[in-house]
VMD Tcl script that builds the backbone (N, CA, C; Angstrom):
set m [mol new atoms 501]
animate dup $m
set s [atomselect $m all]
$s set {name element resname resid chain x y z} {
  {N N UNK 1 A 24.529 10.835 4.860}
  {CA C UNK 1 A 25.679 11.650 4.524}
  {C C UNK 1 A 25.327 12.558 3.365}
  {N N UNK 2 A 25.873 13.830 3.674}
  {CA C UNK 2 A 25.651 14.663 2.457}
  {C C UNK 2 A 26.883 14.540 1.725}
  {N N UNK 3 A 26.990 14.813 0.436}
  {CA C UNK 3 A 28.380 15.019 -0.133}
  {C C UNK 3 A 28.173 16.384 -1.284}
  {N N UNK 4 A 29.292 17.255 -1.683}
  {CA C UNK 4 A 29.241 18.380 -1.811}
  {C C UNK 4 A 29.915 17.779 -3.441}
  {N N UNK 5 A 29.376 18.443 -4.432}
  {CA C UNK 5 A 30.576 18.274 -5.671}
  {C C UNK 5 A 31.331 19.413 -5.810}
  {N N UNK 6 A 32.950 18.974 -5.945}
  {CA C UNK 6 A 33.656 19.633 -5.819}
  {C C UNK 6 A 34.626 19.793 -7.546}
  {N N UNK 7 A 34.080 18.779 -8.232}
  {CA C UNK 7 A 34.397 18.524 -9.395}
  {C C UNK 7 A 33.329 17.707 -10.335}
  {N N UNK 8 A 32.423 18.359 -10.444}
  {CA C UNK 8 A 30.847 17.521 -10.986}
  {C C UNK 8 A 31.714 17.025 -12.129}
  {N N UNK 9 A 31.332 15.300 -12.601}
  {CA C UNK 9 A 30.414 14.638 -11.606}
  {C C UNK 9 A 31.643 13.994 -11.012}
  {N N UNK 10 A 33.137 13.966 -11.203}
  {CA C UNK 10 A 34.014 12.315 -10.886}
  {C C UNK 10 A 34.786 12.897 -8.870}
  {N N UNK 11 A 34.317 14.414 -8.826}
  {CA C UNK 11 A 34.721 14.400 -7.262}
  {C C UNK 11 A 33.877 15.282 -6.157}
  {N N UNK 12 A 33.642 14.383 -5.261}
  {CA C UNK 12 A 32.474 14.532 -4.654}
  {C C UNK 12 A 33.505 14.597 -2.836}
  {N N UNK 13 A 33.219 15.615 -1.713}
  {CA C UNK 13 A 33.609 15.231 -0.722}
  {C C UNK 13 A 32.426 15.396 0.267}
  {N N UNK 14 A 32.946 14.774 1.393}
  {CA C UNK 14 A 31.797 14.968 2.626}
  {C C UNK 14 A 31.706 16.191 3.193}
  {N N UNK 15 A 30.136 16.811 3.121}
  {CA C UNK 15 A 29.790 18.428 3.663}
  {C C UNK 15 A 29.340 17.747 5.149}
  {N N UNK 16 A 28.282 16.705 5.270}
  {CA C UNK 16 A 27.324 16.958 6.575}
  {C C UNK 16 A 27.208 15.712 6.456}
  {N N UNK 17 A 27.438 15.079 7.930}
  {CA C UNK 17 A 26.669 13.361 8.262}
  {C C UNK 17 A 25.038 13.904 9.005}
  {N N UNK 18 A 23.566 13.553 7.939}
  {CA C UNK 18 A 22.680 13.923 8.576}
  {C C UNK 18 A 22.117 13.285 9.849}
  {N N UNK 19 A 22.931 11.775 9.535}
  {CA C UNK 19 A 22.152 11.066 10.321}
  {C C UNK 19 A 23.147 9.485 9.932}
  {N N UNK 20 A 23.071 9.438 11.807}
  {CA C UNK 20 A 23.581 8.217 11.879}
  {C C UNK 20 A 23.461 7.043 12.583}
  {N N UNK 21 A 24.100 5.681 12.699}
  {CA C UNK 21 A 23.306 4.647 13.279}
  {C C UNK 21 A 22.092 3.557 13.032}
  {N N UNK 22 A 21.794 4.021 11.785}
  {CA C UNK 22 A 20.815 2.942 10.779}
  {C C UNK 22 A 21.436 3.420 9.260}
  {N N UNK 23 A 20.853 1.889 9.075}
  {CA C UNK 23 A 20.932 1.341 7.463}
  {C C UNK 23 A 19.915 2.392 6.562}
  {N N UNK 24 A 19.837 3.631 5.815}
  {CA C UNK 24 A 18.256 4.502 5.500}
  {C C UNK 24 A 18.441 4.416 4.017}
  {N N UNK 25 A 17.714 3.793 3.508}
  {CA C UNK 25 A 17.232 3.638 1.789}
  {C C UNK 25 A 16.349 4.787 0.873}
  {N N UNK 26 A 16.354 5.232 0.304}
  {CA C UNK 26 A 14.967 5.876 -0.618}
  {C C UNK 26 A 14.310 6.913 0.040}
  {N N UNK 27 A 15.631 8.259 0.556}
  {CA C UNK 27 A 15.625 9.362 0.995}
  {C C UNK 27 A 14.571 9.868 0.669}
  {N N UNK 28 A 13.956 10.785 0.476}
  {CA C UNK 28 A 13.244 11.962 -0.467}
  {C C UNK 28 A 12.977 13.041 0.965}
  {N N UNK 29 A 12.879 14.453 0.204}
  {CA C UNK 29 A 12.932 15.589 0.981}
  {C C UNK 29 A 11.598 16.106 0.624}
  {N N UNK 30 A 11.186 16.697 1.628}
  {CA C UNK 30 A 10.267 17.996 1.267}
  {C C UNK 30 A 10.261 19.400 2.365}
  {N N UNK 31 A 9.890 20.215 2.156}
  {CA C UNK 31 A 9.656 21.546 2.671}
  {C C UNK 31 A 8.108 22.391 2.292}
  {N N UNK 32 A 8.373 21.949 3.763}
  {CA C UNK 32 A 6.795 22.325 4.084}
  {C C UNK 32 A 6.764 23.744 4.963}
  {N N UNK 33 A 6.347 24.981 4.793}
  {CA C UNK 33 A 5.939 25.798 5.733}
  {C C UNK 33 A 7.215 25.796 6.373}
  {N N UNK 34 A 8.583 25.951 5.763}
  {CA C UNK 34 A 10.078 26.415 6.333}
  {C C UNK 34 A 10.216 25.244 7.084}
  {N N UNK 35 A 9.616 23.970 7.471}
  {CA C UNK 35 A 9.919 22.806 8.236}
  {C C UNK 35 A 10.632 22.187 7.114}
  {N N UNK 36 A 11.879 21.204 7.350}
  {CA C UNK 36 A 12.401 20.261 6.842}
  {C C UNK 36 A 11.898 19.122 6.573}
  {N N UNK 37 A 11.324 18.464 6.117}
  {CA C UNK 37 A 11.088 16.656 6.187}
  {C C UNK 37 A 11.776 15.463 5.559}
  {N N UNK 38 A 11.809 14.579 5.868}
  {CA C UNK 38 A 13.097 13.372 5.580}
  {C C UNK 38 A 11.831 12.124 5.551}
  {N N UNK 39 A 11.844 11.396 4.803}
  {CA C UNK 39 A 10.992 10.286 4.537}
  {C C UNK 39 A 12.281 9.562 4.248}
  {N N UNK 40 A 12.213 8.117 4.647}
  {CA C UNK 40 A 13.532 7.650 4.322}
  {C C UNK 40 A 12.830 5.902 5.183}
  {N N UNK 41 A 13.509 4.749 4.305}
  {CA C UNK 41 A 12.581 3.569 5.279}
  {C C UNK 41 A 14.653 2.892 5.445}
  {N N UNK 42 A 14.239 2.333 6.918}
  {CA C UNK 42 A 15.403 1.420 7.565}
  {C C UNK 42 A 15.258 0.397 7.279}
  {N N UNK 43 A 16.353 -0.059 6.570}
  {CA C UNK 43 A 16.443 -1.171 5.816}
  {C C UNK 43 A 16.488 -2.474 6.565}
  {N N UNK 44 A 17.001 -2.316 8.173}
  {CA C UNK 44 A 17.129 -3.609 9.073}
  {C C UNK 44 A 15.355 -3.893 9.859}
  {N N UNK 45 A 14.600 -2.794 9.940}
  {CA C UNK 45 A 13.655 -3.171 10.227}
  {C C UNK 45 A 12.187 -2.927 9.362}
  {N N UNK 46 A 12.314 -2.264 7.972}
  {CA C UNK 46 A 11.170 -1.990 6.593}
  {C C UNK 46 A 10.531 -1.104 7.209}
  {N N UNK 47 A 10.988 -0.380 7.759}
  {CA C UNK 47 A 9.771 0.801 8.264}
  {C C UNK 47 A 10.089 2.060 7.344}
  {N N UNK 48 A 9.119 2.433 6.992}
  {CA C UNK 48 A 9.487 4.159 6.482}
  {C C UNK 48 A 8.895 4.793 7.789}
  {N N UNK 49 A 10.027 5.582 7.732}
  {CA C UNK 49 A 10.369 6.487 8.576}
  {C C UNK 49 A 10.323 7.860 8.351}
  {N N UNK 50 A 9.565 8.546 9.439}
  {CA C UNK 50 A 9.824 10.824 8.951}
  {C C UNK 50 A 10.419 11.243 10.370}
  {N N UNK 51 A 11.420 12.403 9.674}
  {CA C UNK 51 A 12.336 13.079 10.682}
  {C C UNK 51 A 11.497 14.769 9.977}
  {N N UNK 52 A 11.832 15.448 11.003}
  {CA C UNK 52 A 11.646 17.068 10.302}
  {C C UNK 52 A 12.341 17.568 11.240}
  {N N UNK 53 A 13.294 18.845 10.554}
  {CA C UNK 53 A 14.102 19.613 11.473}
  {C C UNK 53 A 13.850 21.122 10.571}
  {N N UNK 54 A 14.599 22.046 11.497}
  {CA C UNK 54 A 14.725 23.239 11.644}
  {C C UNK 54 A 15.208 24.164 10.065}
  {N N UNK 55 A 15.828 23.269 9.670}
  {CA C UNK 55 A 16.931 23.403 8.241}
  {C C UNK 55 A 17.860 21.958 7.514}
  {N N UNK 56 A 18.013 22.102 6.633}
  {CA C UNK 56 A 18.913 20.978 5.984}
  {C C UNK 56 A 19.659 20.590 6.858}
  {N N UNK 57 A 20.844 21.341 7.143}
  {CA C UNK 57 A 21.821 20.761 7.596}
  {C C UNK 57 A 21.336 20.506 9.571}
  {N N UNK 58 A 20.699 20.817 10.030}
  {CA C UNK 58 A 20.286 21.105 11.621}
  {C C UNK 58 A 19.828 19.308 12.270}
  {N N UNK 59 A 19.757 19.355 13.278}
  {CA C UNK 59 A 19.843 17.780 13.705}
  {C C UNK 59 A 18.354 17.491 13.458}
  {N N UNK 60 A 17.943 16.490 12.771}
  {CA C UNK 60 A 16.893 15.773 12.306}
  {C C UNK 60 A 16.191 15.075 13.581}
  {N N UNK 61 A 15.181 14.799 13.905}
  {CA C UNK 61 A 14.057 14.394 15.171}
  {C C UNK 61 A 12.825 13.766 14.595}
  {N N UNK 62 A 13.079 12.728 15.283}
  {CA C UNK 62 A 11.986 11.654 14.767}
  {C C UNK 62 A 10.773 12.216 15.045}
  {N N UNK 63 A 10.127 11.933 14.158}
  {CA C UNK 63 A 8.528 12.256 13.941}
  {C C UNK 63 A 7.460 11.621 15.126}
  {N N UNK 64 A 6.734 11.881 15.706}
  {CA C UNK 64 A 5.809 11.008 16.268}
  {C C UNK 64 A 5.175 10.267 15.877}
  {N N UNK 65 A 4.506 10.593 14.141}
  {CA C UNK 65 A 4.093 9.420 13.708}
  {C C UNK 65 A 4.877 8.636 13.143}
  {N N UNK 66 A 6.081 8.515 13.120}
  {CA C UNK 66 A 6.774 7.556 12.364}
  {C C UNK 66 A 6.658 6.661 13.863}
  {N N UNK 67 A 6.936 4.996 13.107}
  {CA C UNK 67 A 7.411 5.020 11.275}
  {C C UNK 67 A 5.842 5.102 10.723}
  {N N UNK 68 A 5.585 5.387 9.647}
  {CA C UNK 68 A 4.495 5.802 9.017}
  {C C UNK 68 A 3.698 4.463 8.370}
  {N N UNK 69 A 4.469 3.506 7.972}
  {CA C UNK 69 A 4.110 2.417 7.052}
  {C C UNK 69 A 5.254 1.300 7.981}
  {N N UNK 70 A 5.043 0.231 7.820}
  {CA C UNK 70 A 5.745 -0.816 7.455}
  {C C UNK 70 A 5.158 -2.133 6.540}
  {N N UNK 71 A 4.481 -1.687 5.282}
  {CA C UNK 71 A 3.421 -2.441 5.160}
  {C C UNK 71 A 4.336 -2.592 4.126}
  {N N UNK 72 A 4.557 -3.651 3.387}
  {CA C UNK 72 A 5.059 -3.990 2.013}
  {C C UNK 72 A 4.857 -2.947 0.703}
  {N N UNK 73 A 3.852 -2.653 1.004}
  {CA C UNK 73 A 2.717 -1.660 -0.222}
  {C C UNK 73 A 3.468 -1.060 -0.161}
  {N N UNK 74 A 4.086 0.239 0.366}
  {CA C UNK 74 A 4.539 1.236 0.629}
  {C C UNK 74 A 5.448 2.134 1.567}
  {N N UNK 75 A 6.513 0.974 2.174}
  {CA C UNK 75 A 7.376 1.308 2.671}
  {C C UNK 75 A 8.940 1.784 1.858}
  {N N UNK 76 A 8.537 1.870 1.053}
  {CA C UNK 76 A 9.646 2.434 -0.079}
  {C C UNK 76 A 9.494 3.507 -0.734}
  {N N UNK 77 A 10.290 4.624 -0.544}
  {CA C UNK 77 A 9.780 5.534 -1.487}
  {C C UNK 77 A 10.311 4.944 -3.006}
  {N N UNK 78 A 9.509 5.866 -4.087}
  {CA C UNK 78 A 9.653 5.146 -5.223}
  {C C UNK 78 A 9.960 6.746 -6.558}
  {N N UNK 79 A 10.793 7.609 -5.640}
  {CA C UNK 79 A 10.815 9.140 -6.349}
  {C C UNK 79 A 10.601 10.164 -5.516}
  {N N UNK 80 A 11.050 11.240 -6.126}
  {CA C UNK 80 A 10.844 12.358 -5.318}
  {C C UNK 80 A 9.076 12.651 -4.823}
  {N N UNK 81 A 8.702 13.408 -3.736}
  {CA C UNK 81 A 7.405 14.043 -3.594}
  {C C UNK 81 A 7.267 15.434 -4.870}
  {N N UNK 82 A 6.039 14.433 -5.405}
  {CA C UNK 82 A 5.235 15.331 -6.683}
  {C C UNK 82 A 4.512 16.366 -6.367}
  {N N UNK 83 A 4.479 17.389 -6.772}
  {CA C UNK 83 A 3.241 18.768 -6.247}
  {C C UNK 83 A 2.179 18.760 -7.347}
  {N N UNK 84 A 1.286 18.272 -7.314}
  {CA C UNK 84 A 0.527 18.877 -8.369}
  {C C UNK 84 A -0.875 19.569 -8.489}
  {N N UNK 85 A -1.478 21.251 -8.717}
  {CA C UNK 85 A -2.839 21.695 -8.333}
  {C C UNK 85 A -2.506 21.975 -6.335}
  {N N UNK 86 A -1.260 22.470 -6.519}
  {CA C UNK 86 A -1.269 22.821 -4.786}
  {C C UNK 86 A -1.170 21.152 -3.801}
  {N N UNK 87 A -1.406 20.278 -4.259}
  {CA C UNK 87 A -1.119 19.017 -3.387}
  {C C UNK 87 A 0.288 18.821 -3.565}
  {N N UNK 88 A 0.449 17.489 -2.233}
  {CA C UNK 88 A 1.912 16.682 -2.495}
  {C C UNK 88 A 1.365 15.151 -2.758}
  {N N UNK 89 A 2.117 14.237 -3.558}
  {CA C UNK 89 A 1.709 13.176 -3.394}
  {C C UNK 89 A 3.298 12.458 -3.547}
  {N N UNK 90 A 3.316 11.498 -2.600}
  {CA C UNK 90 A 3.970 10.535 -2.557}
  {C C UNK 90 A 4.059 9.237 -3.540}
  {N N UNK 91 A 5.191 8.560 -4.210}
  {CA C UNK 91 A 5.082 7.557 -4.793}
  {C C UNK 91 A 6.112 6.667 -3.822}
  {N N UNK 92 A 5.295 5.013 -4.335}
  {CA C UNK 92 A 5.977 4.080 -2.952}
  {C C UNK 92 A 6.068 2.932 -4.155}
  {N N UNK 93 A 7.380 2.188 -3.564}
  {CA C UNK 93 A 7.292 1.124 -4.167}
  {C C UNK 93 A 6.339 -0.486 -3.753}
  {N N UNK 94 A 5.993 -0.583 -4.610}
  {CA C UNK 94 A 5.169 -1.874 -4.196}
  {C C UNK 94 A 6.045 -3.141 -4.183}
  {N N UNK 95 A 5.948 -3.822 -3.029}
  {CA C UNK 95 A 6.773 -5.162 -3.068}
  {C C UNK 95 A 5.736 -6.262 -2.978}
  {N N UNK 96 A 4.602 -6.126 -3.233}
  {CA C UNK 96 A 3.499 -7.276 -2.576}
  {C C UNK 96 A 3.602 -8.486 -3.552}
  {N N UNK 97 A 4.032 -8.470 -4.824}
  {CA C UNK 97 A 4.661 -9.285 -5.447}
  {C C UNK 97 A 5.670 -9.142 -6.005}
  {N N UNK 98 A 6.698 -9.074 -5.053}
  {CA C UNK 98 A 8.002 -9.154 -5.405}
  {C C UNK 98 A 8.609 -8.356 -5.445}
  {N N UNK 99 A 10.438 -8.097 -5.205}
  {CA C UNK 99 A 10.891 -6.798 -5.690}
  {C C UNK 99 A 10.309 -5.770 -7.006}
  {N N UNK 100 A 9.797 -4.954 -6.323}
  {CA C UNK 100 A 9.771 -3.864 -7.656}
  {C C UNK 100 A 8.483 -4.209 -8.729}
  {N N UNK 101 A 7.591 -4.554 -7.815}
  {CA C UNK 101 A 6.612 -5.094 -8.721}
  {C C UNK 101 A 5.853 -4.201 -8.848}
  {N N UNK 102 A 5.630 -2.925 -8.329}
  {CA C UNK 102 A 5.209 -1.496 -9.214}
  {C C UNK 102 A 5.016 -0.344 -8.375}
  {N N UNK 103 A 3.991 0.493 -8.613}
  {CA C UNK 103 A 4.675 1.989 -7.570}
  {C C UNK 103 A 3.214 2.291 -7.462}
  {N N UNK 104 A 3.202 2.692 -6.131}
  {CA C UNK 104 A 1.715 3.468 -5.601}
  {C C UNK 104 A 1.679 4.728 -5.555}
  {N N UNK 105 A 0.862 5.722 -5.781}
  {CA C UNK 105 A 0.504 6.742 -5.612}
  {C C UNK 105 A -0.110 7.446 -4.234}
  {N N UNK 106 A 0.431 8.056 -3.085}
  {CA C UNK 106 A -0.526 8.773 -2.310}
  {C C UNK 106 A -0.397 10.094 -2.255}
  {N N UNK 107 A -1.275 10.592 -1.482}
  {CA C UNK 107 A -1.305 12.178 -1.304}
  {C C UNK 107 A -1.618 12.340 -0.045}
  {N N UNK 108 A -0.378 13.562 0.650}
  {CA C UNK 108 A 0.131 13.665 1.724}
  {C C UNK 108 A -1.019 14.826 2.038}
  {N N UNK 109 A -2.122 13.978 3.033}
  {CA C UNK 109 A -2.856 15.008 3.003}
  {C C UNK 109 A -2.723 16.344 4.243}
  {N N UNK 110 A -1.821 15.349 5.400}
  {CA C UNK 110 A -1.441 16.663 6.275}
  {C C UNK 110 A -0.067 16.398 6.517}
  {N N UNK 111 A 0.717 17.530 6.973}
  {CA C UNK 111 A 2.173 17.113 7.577}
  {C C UNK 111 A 2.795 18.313 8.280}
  {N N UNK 112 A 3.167 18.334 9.328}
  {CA C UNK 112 A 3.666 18.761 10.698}
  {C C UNK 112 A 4.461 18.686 11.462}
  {N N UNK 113 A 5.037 19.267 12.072}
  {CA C UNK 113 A 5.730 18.849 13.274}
  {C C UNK 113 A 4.997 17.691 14.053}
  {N N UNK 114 A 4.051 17.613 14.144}
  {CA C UNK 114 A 3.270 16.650 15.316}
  {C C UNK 114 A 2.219 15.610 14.328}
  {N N UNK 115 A 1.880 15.846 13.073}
  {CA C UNK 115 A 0.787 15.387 12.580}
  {C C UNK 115 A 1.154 14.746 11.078}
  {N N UNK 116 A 0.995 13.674 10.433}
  {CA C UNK 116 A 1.231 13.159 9.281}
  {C C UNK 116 A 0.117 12.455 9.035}
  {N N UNK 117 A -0.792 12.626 7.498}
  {CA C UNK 117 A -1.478 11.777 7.250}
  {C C UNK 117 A -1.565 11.929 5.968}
  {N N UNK 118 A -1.434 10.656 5.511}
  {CA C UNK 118 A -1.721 10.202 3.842}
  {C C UNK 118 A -2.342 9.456 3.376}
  {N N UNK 119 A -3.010 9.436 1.761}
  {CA C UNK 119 A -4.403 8.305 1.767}
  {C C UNK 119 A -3.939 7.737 0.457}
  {N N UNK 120 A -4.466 6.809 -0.094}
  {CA C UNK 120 A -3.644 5.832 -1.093}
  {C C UNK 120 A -4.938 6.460 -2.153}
  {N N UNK 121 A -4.259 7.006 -3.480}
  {CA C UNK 121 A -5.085 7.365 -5.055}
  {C C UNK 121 A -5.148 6.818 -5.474}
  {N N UNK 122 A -3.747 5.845 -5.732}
  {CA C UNK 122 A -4.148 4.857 -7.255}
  {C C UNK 122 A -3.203 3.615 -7.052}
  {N N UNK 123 A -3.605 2.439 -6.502}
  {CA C UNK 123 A -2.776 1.392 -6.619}
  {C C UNK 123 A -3.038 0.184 -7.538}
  {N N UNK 124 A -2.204 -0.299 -8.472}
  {CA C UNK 124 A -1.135 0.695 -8.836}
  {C C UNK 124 A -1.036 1.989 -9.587}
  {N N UNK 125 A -0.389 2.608 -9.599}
  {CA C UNK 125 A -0.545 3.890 -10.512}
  {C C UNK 125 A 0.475 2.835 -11.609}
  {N N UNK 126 A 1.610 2.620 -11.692}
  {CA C UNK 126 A 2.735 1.640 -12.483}
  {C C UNK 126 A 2.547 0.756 -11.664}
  {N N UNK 127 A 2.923 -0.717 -13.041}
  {CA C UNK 127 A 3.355 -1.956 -12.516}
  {C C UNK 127 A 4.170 -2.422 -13.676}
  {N N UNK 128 A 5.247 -3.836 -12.738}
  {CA C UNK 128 A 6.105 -4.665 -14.038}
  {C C UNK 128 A 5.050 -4.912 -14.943}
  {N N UNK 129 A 5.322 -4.938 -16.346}
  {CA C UNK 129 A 4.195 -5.526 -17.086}
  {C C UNK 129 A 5.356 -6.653 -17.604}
  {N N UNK 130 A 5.809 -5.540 -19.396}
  {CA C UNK 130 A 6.578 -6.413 -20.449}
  {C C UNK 130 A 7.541 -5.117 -20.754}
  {N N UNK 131 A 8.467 -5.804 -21.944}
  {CA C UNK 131 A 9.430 -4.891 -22.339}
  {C C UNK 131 A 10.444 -4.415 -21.187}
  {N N UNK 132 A 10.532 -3.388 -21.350}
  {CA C UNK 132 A 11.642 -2.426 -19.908}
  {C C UNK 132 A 11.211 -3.085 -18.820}
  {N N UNK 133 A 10.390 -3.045 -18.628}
  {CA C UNK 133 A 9.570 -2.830 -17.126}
  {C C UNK 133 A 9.421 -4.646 -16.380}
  {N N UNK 134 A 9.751 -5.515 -17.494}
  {CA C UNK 134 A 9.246 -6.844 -17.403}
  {C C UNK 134 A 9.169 -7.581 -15.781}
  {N N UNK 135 A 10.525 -7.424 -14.949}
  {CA C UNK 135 A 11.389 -7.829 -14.155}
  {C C UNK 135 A 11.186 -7.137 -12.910}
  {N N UNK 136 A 10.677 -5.833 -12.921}
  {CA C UNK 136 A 11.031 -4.663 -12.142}
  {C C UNK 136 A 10.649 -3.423 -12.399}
  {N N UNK 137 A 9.586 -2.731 -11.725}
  {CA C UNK 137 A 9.351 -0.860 -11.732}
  {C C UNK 137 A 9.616 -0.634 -10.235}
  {N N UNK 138 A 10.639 0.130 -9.733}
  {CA C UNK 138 A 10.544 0.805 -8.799}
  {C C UNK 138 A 10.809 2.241 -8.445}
  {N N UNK 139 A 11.069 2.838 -9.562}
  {CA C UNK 139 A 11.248 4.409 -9.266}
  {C C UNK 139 A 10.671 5.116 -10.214}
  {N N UNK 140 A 10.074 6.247 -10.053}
  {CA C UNK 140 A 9.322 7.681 -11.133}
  {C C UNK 140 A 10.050 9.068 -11.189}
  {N N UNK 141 A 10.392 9.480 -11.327}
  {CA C UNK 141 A 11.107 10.659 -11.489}
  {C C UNK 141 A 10.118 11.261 -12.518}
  {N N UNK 142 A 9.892 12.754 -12.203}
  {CA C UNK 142 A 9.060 13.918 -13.193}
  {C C UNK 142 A 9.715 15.247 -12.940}
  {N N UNK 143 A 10.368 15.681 -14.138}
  {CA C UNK 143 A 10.821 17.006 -13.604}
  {C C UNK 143 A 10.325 18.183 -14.712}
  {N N UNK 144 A 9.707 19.184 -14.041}
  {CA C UNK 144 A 9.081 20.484 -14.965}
  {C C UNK 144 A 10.313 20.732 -15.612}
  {N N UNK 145 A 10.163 20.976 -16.654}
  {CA C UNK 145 A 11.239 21.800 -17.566}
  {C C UNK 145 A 10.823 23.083 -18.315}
  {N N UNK 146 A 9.626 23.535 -18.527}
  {CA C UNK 146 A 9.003 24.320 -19.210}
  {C C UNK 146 A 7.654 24.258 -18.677}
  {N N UNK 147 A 6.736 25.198 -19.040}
  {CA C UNK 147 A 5.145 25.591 -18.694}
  {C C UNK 147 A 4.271 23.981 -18.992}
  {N N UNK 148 A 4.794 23.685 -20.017}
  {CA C UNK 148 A 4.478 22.328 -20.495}
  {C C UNK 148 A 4.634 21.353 -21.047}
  {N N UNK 149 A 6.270 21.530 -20.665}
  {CA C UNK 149 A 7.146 20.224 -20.794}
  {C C UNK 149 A 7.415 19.656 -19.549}
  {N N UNK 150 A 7.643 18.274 -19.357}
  {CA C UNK 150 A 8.397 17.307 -18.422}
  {C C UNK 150 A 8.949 16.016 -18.799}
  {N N UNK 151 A 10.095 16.163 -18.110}
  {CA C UNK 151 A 10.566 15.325 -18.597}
  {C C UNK 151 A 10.548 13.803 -17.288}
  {N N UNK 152 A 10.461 12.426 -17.488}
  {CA C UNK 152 A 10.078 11.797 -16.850}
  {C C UNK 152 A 10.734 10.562 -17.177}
  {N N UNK 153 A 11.576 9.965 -15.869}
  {CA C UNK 153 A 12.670 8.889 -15.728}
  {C C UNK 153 A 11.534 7.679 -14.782}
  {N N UNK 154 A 12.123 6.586 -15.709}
  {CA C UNK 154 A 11.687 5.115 -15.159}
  {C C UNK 154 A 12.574 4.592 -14.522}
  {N N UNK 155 A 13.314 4.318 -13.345}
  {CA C UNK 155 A 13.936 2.781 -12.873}
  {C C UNK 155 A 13.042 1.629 -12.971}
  {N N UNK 156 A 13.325 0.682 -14.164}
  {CA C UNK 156 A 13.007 -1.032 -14.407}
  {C C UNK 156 A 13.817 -1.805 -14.609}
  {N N UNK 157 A 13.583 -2.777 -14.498}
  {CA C UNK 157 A 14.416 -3.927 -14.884}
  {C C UNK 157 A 13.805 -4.875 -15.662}
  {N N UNK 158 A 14.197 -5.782 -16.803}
  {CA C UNK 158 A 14.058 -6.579 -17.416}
  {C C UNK 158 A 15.439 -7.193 -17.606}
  {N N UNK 159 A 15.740 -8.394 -17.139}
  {CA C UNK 159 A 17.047 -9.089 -17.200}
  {C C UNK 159 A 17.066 -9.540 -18.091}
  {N N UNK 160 A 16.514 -9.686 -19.323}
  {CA C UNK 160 A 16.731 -10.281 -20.407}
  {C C UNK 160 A 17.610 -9.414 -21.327}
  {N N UNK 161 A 17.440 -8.190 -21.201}
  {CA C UNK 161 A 18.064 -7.343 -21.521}
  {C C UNK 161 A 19.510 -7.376 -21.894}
  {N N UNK 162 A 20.951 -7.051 -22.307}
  {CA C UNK 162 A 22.109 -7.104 -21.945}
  {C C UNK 162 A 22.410 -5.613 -22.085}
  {N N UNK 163 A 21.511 -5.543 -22.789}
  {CA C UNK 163 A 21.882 -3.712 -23.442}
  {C C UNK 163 A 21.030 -3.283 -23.940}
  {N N UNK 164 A 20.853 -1.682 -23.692}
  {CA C UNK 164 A 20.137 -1.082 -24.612}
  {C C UNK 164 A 21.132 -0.187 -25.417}
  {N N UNK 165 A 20.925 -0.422 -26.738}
  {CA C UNK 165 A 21.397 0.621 -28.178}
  {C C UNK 165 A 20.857 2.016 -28.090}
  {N N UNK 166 A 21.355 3.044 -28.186}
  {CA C UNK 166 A 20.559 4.075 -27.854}
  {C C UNK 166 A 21.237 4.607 -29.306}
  {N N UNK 167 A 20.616 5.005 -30.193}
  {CA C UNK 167 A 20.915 5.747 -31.717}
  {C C UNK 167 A 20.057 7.123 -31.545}
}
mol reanalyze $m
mol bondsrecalc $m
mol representation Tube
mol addrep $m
């Protein structure tokens, strides 16, 4: 489901149902060469899954190579697709020990209407260690803000936690 803000952030209504009939977790988009792509894994059977269509809103069509993964390693996305030096690389969450036990790095080395292939850089790139992260790493967020600034969001967990003080 898409939803449109109509009052950022407390009212939000429905623009577009993209897709329906499965449980789909840990969306992420890309645009490739005016093609659409949808990476997204089904939660009733752990597969990550790719759709590519025509435009955003236009009916989405399963990929031939999907599902792409169903491997624990990396059936989760774990953040948006990174560009960096002209590449894309993918981050995945790692479950091989446990929820959220840290995030892989690949790079999407082809992608198509007909053709998908990606190769694993750095596993792990992140893992739970201590502190924030103790319990749980499963998401990266990096966003350019300047020529050579970025700014860069962690999802972790550490349950010991009750709060963080932010001064």
């Amino acid at each position: 489901r898409l939803y449109k803000a109509h009052n950022f952030p407390s009212e939000w209504k429905l623009d577009t149902i993209l897709y329906q009939g499965k449980q789909l977790v840990d969306t992420i988009f890309l645009i490739q060469d005016s093609v659409y792509y949808w990476f997204t894994t089904d939660l009733e059977t752990n597969e990550l899954l790719l759709f590519y269509s025509e435009s955003f809103k236009s009916a989405w069509i399963h990929h031939p190579c999907s599902p792409i993964s169903t491997e624990i390693s990396n059936n989760r996305n774990a953040g948006s697709i990174l560009m960096e030096n002209q590449r894309h690389y993918r981050l995945a969450q790692d479950g091989t020990d446990g929820y959220g036990s840290g995030i892989n790095l690949f790079e999407i080395e082809e992608i198509s209407k007909k053709e998908y292939r990606e190769k694993l850089i750095k596993k792990p790139l992140l893992y739970k260690s201590k502190g924030i992260t103790k319990d749980a790493l499963h998401h990266l967020s990096i966003l350019d803000i300047a020529e050579d600034e970025r700014i860069v969001a962690i999802d972790s967990a550490n349950f010991a936690i009750k709060g963080i003080d932010i001064k």
